[in-house]
N, CA, C and O atoms as CSV, one atom per row, in Angstrom:
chain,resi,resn,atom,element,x,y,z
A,1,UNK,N,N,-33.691,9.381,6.346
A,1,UNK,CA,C,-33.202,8.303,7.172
A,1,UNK,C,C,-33.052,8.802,8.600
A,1,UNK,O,O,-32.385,9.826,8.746
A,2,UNK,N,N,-33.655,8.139,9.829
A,2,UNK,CA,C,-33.245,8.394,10.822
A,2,UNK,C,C,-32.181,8.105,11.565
A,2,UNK,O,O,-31.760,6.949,11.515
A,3,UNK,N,N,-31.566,9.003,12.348
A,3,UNK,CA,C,-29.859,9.219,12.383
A,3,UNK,C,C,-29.705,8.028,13.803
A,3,UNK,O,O,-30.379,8.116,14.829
A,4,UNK,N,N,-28.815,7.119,13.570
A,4,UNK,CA,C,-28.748,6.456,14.535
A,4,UNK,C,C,-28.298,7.102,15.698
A,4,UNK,O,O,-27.539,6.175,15.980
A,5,UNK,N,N,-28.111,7.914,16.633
A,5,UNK,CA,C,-27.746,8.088,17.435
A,5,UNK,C,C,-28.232,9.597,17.744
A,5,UNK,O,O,-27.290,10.352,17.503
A,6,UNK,N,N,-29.217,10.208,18.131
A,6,UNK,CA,C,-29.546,11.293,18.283
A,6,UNK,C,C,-28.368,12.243,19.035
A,6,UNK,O,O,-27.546,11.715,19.784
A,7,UNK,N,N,-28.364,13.422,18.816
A,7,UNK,CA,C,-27.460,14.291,19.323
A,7,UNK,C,C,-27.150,15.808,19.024
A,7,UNK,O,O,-26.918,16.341,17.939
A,8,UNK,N,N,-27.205,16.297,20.157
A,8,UNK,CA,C,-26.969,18.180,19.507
A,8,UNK,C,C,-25.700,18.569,19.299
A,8,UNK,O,O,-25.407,19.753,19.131
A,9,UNK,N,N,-24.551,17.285,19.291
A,9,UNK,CA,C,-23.213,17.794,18.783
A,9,UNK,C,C,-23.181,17.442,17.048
A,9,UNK,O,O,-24.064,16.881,16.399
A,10,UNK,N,N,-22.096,17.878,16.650
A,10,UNK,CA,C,-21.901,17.289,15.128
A,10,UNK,C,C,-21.287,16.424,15.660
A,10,UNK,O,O,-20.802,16.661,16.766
A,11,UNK,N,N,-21.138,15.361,15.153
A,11,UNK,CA,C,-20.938,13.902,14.951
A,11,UNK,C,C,-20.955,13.222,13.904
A,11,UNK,O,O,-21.976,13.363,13.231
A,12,UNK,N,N,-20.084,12.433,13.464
A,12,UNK,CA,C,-20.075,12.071,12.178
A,12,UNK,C,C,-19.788,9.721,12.478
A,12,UNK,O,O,-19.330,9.049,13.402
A,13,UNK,N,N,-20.213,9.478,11.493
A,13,UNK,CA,C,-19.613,7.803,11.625
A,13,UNK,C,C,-18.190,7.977,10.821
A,13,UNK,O,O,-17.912,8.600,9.796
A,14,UNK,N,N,-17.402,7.164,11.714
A,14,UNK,CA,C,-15.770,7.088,10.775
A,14,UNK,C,C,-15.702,5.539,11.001
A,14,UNK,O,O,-16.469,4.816,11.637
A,15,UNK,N,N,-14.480,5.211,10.248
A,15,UNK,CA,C,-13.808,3.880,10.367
A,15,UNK,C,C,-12.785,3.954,9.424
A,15,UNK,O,O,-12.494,4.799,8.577
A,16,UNK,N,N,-12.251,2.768,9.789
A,16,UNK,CA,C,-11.442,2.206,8.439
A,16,UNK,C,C,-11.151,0.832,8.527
A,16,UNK,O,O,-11.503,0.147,9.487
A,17,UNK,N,N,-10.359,0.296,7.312
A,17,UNK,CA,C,-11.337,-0.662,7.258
A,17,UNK,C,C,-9.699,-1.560,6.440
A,17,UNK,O,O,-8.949,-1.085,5.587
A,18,UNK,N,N,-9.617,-3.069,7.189
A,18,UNK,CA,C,-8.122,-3.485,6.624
A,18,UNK,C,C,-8.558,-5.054,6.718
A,18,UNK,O,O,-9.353,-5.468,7.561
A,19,UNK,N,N,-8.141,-5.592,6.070
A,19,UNK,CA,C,-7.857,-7.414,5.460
A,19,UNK,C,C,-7.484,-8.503,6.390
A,19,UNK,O,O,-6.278,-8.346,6.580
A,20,UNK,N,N,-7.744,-9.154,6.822
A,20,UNK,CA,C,-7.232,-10.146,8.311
A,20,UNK,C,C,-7.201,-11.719,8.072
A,20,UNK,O,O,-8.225,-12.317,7.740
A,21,UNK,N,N,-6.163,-12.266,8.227
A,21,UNK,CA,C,-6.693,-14.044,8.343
A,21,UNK,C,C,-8.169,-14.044,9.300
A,21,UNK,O,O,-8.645,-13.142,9.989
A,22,UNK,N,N,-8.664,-15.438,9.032
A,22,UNK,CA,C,-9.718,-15.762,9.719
A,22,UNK,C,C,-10.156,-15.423,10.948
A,22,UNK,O,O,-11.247,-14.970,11.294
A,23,UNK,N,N,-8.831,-15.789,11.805
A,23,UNK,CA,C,-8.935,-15.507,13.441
A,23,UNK,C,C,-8.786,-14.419,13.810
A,23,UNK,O,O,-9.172,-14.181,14.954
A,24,UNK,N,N,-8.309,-13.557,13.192
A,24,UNK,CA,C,-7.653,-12.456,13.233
A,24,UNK,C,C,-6.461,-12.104,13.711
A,24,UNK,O,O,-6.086,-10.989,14.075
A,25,UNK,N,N,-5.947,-13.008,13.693
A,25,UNK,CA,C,-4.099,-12.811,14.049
A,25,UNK,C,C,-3.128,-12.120,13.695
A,25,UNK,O,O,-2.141,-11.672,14.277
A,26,UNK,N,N,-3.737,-12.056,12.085
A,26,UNK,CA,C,-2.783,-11.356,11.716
A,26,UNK,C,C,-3.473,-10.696,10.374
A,26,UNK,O,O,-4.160,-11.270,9.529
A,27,UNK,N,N,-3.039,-9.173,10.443
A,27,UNK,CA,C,-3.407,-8.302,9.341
A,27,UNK,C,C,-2.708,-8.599,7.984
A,27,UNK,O,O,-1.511,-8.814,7.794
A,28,UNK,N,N,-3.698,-8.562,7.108
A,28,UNK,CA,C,-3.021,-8.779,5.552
A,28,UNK,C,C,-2.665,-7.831,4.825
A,28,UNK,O,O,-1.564,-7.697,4.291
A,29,UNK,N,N,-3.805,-6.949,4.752
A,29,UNK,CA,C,-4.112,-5.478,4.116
A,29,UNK,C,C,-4.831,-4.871,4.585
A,29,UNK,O,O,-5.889,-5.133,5.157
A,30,UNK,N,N,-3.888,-3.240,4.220
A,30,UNK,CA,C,-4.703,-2.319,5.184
A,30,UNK,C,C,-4.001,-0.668,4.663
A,30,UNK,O,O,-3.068,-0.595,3.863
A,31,UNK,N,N,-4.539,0.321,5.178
A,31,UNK,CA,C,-3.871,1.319,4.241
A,31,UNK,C,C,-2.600,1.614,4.242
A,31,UNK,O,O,-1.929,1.922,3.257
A,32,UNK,N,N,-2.189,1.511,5.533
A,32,UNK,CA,C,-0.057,1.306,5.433
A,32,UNK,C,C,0.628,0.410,4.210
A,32,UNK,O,O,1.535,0.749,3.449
A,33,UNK,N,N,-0.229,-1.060,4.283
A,33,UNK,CA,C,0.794,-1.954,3.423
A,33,UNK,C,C,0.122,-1.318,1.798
A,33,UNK,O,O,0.794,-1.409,0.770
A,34,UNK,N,N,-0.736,-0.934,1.810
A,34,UNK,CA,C,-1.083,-0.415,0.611
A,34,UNK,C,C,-0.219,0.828,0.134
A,34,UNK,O,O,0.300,0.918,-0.979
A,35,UNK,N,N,-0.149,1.711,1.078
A,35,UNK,CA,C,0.674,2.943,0.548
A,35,UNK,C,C,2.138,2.465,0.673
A,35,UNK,O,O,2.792,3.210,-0.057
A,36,UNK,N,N,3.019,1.487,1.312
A,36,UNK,CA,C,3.833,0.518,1.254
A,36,UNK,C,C,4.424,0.288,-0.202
A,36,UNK,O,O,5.473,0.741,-0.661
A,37,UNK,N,N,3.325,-0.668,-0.914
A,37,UNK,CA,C,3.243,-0.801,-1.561
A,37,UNK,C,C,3.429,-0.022,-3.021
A,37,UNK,O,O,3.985,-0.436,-4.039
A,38,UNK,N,N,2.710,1.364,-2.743
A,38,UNK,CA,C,2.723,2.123,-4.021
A,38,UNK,C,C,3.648,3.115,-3.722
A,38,UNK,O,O,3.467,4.155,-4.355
A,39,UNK,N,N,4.694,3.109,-2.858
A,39,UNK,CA,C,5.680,3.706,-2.862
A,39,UNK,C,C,6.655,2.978,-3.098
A,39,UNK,O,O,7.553,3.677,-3.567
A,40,UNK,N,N,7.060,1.528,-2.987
A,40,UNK,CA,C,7.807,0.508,-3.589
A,40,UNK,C,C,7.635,1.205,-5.101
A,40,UNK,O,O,8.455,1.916,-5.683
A,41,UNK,N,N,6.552,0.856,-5.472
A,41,UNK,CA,C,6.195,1.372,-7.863
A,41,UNK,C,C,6.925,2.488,-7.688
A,41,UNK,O,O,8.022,2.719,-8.197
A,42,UNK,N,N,6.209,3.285,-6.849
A,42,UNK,CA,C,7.043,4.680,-6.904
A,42,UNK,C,C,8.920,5.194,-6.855
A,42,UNK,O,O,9.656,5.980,-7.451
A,43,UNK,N,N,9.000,4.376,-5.970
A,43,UNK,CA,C,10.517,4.329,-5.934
A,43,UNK,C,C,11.533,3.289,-6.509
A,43,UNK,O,O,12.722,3.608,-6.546
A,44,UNK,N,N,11.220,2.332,-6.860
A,44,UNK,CA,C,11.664,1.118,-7.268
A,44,UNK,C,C,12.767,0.331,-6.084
A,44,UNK,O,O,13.727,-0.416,-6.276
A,45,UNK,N,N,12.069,0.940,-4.637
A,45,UNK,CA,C,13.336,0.088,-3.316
A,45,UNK,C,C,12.473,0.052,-2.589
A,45,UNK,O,O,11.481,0.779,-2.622
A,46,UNK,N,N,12.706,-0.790,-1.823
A,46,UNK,CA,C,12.102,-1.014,-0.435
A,46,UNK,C,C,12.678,-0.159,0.683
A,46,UNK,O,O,11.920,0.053,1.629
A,47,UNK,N,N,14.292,0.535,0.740
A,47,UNK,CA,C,14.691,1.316,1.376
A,47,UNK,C,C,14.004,2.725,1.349
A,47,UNK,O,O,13.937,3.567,2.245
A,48,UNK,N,N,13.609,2.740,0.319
A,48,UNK,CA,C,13.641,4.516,-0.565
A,48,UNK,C,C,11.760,4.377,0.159
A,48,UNK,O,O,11.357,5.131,1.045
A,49,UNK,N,N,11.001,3.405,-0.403
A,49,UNK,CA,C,9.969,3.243,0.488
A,49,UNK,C,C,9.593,3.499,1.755
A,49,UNK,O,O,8.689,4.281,2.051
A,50,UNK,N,N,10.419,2.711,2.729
A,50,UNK,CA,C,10.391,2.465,3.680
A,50,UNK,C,C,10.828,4.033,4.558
A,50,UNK,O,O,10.416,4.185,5.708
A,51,UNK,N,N,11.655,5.092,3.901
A,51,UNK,CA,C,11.921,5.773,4.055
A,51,UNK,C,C,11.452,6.988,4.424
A,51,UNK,O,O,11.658,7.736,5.380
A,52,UNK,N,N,10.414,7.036,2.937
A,52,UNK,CA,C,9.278,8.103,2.521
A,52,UNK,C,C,7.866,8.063,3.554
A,52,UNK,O,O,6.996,8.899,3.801
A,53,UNK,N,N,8.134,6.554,4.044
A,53,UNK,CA,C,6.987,6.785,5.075
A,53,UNK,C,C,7.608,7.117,6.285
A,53,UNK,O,O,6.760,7.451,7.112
A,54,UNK,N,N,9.024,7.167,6.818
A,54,UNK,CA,C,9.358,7.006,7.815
A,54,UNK,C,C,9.257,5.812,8.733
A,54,UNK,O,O,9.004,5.684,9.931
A,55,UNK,N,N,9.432,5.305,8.130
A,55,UNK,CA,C,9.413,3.326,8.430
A,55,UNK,C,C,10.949,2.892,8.247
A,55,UNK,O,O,11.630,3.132,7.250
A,56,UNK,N,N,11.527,1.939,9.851
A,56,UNK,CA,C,12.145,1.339,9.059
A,56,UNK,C,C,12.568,-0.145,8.166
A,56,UNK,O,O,11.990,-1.210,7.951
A,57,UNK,N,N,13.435,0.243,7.925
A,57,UNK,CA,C,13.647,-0.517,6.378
A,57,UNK,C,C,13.087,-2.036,7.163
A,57,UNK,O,O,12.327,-2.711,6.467
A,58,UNK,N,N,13.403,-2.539,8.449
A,58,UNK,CA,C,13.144,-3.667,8.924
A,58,UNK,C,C,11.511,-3.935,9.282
A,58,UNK,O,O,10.936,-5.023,9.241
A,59,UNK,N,N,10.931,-2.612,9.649
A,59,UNK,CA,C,9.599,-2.811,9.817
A,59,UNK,C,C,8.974,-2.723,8.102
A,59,UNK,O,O,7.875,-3.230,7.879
A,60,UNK,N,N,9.546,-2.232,7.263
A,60,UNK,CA,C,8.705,-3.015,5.591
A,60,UNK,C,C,9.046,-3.879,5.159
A,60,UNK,O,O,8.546,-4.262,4.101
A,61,UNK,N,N,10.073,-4.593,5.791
A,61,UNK,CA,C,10.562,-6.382,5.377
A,61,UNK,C,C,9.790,-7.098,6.033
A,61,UNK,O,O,9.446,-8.207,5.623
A,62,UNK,N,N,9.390,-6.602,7.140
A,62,UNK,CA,C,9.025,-7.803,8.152
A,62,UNK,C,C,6.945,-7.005,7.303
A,62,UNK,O,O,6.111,-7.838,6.946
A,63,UNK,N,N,6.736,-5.982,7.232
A,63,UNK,CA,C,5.463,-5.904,6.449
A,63,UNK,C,C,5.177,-6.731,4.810
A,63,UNK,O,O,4.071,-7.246,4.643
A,64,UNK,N,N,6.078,-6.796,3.829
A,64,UNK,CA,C,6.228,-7.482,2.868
A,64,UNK,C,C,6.447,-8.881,2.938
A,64,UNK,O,O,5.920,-9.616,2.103
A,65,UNK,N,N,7.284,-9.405,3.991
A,65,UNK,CA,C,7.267,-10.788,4.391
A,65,UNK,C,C,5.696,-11.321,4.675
A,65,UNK,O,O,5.170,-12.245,4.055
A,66,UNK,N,N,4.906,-10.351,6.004
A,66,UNK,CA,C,3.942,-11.096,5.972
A,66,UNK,C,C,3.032,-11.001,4.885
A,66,UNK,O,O,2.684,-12.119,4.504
A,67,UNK,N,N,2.417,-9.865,4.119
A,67,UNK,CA,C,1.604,-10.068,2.935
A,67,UNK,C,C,2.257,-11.190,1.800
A,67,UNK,O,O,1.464,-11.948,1.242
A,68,UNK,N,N,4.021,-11.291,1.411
A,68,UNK,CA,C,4.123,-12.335,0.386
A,68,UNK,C,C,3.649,-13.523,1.048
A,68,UNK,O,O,2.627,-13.904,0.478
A,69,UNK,N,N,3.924,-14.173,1.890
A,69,UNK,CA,C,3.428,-15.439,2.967
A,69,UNK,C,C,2.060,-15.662,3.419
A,69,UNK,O,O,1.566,-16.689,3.885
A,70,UNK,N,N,1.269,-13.949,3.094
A,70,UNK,CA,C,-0.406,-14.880,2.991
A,70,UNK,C,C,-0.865,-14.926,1.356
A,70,UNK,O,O,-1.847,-15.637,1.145
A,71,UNK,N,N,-0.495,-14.508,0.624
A,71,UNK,CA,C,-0.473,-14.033,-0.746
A,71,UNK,C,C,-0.483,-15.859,-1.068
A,71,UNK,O,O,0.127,-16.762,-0.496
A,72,UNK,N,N,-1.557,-15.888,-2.351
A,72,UNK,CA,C,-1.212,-16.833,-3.061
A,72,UNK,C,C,0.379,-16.725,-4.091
A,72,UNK,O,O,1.304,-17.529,-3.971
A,73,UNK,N,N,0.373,-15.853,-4.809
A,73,UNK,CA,C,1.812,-15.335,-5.284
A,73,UNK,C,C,1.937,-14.157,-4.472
A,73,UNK,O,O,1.072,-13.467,-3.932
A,74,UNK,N,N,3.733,-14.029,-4.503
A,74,UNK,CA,C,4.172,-12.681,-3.703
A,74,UNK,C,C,3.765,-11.198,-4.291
A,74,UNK,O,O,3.417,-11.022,-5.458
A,75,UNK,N,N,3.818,-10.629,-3.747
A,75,UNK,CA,C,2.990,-9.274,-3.817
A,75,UNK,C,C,4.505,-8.033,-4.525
A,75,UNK,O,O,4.618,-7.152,-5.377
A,76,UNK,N,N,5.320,-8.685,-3.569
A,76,UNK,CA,C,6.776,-7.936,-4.250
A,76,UNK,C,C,7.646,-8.763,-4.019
A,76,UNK,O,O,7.700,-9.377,-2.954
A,77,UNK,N,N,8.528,-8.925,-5.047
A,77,UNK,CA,C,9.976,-8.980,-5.586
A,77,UNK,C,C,10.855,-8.526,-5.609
A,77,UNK,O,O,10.757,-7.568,-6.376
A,78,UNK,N,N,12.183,-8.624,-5.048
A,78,UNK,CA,C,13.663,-7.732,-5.166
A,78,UNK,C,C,14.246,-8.790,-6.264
A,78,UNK,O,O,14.125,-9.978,-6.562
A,79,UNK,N,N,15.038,-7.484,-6.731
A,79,UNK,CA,C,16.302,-7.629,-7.769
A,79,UNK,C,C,17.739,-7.686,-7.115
A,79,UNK,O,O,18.145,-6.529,-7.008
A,80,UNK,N,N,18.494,-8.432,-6.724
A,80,UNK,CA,C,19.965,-8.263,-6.586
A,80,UNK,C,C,20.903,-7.776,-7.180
A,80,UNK,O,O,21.168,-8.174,-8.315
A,81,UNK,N,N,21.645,-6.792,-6.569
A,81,UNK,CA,C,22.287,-6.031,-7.537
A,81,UNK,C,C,22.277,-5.691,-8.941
A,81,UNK,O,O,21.318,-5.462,-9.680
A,82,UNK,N,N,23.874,-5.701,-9.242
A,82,UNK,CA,C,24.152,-5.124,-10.442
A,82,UNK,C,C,24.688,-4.162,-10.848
A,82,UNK,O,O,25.464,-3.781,-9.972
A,83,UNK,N,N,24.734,-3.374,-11.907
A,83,UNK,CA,C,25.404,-2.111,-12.249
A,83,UNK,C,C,24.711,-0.950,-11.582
A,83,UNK,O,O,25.552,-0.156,-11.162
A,84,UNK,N,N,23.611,-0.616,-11.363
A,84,UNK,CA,C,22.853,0.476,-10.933
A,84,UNK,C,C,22.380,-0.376,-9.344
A,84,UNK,O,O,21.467,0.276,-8.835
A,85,UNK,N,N,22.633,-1.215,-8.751
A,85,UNK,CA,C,21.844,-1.701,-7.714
A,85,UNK,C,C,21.293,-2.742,-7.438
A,85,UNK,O,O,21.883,-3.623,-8.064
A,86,UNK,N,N,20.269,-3.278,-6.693
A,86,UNK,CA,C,19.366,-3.788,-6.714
A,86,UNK,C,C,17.462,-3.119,-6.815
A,86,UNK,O,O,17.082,-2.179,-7.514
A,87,UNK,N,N,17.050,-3.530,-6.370
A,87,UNK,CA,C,15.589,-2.496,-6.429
A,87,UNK,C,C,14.770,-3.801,-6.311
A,87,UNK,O,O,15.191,-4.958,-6.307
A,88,UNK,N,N,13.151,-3.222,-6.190
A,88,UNK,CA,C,11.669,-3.819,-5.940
A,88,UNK,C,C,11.283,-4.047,-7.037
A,88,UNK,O,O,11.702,-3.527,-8.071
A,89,UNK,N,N,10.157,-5.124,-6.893
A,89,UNK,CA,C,9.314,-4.810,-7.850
A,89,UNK,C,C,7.822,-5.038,-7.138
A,89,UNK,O,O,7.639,-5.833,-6.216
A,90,UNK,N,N,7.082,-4.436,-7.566
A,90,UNK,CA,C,5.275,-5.062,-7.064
A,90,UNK,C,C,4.888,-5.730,-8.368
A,90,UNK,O,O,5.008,-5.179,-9.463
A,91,UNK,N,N,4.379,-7.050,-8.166
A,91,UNK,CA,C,4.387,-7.851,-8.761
A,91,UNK,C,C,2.868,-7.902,-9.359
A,91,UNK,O,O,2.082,-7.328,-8.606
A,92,UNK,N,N,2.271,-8.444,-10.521
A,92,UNK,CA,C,0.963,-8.617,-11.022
A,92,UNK,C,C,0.193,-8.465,-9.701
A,92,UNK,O,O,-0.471,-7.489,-9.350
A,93,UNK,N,N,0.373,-9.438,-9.135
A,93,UNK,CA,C,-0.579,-9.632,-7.862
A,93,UNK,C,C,-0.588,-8.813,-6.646
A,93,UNK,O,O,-1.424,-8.917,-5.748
A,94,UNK,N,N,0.350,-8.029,-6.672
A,94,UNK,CA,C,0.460,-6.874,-5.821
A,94,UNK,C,C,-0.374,-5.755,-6.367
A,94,UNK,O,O,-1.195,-5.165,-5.665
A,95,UNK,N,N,-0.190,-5.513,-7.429
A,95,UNK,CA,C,-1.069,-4.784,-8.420
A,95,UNK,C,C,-2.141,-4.579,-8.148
A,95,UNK,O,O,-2.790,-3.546,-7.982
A,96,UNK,N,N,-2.537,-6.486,-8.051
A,96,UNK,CA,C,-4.394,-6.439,-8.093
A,96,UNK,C,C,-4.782,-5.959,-6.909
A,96,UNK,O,O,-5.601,-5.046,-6.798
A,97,UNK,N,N,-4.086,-6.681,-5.716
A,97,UNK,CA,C,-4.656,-6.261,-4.351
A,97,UNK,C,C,-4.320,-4.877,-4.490
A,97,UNK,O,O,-5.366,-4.272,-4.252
A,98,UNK,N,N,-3.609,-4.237,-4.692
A,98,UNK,CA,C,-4.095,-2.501,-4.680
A,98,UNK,C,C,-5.382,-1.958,-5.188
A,98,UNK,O,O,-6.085,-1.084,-4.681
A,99,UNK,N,N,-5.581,-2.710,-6.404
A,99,UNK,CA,C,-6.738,-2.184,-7.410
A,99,UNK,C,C,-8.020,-2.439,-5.902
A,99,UNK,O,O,-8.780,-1.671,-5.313
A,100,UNK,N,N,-7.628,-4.215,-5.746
A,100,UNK,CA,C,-9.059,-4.671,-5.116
A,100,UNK,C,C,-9.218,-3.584,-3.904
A,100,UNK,O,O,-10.084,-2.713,-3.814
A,101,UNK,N,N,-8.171,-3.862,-3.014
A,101,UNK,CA,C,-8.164,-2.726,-1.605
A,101,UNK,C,C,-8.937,-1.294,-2.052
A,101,UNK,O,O,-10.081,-1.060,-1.663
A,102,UNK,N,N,-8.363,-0.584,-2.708
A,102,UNK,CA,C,-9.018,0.863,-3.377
A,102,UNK,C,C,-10.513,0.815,-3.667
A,102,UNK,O,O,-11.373,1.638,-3.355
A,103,UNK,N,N,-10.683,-0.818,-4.617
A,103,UNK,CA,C,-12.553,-0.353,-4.424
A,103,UNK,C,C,-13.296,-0.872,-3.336
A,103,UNK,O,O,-14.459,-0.479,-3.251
A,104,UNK,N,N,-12.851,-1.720,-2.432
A,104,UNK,CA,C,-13.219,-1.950,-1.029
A,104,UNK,C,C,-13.522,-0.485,-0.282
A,104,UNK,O,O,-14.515,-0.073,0.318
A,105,UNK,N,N,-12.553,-0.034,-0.508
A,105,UNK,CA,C,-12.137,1.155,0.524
A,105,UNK,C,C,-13.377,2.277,-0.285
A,105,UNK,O,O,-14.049,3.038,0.413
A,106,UNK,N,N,-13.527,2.230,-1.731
A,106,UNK,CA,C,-14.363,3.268,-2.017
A,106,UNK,C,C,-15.794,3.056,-1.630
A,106,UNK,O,O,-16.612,3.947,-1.400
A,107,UNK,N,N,-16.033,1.494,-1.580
A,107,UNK,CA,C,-17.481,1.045,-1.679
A,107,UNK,C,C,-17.047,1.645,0.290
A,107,UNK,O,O,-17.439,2.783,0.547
A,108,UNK,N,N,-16.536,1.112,1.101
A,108,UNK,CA,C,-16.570,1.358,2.267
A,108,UNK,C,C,-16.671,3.074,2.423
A,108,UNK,O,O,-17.571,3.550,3.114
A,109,UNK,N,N,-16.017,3.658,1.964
A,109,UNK,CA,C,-16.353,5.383,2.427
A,109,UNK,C,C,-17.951,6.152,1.855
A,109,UNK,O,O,-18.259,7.250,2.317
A,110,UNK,N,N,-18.879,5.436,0.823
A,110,UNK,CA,C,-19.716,5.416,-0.038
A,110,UNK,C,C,-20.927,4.901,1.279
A,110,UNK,O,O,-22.037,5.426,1.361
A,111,UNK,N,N,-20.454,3.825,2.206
A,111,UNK,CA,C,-21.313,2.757,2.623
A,111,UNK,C,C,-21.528,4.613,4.125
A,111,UNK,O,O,-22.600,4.985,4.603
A,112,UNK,N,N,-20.238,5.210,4.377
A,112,UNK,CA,C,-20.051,5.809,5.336
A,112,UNK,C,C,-20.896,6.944,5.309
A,112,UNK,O,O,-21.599,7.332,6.242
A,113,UNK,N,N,-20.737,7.684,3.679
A,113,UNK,CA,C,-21.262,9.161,3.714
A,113,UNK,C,C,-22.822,8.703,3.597
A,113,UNK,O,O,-23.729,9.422,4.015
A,114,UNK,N,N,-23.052,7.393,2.968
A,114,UNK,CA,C,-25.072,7.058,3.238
A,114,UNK,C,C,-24.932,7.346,4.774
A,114,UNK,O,O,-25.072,8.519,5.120
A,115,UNK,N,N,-24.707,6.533,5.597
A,115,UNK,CA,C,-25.027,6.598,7.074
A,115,UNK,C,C,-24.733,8.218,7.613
A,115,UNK,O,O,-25.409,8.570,8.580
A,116,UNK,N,N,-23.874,9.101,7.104
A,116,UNK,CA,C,-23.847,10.065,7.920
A,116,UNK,C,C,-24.920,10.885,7.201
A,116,UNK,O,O,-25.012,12.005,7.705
A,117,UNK,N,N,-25.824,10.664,6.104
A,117,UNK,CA,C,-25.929,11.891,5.418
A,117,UNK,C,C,-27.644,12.328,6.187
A,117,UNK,O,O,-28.206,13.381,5.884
């Protein structure tokens, strides 16, 4: 294959690659709300989450607000209190969009190493 861009440096093609309404206004998914996400499963809080990335707790409410609100069903769920707390949940459909995002993202890094190789 001839290399699009001739050159005597190494050079490589990068990107990455995230989910958008139509106009693009606003991001849906992307690898933050994804790892977001699987640190919610991981921890069972949105604090303890929000934490582990060094996020705060208000910037993964206001990230979970917008994915449940483009989401046909919400993506995560809180529990109110109780004896041990409250806590998260990622919901079926949070689930899937992880699964789906991950093989997007594989077919996309697959689409990357053809072009660089």
């Amino acid at each position: 294959m001839k290399k699009l861009i001739p050159t005597t440096n190494e050079i490589k093609i990068t990107g990455a690659i995230w989910i958008e309404n139509q106009d693009g206004s606003e991001r849906f998914l992307g690898k933050g709300r994804i790892q977001l996400l699987e640190l919610i499963i991981e921890h069972g809080s949105i604090s303890k989450a929000a934490k582990a990335m060094e996020m705060s707790y208000k910037r993964a409410w206001d990230l979970i607000t917008s994915m449940n609100s483009q989401a046909t069903k919400p993506f995560v769920v809180t529990q109110v209190g109780g004896k041990s707390g409250g806590g998260a949940i990622v919901t079926p459909e949070g689930l899937q969009a992880i699964e789906a995002y991950k093989s997007l993202q594989a077919r996309f890094q697959a689409f990357l190493a053809q072009e660089n190789s």
